[in-house]
C-alpha positions, 0 to 999 in steps of 0.5 A, a space after each residue: 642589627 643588633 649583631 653589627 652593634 656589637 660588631 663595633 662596641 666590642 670591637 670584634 673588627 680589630 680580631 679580623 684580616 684586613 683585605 689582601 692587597 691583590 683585592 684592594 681596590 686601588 691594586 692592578 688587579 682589580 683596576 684591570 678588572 674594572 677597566 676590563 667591564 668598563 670596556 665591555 660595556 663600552 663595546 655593548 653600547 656601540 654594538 647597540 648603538 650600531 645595530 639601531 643605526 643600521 639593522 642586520 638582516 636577523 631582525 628584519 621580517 622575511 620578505 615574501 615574493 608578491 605573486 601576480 594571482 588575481 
């Protein structure tokens, strides 16, 4: 804490380099990268989604043949 305070007061934050405009986040390349996972998770929730409404056969438990013994 006491490190941050001095950060400021001695103003030690106008000795360091601004942030490259690539890896602003309002540049192209970190918009692709936000809508990139903005995607993904959207295809995860319908892939999610998808599977609730219809199962696939992985999770279903195996069905066993009823035999006919008494």
């Amino acid at each position: 804490k006491t490190d941050f305070i001095n950060f400021i007061s001695d103003q030690e934050w106008k000795s360091i380099e601004p942030v490259s405009s690539w890896f602003g986040p309002s540049s192209f390349l970190m918009s692709s990268m936000s809508a990139l996972f903005q995607l993904s998770m959207w295809i995860r929730m319908m892939v999610f989604l998808a599977d609730c409404i219809c199962p696939s056969k992985r999770h279903r438990p195996p069905q066993y043949p009823h035999s006919s013994k008494s």
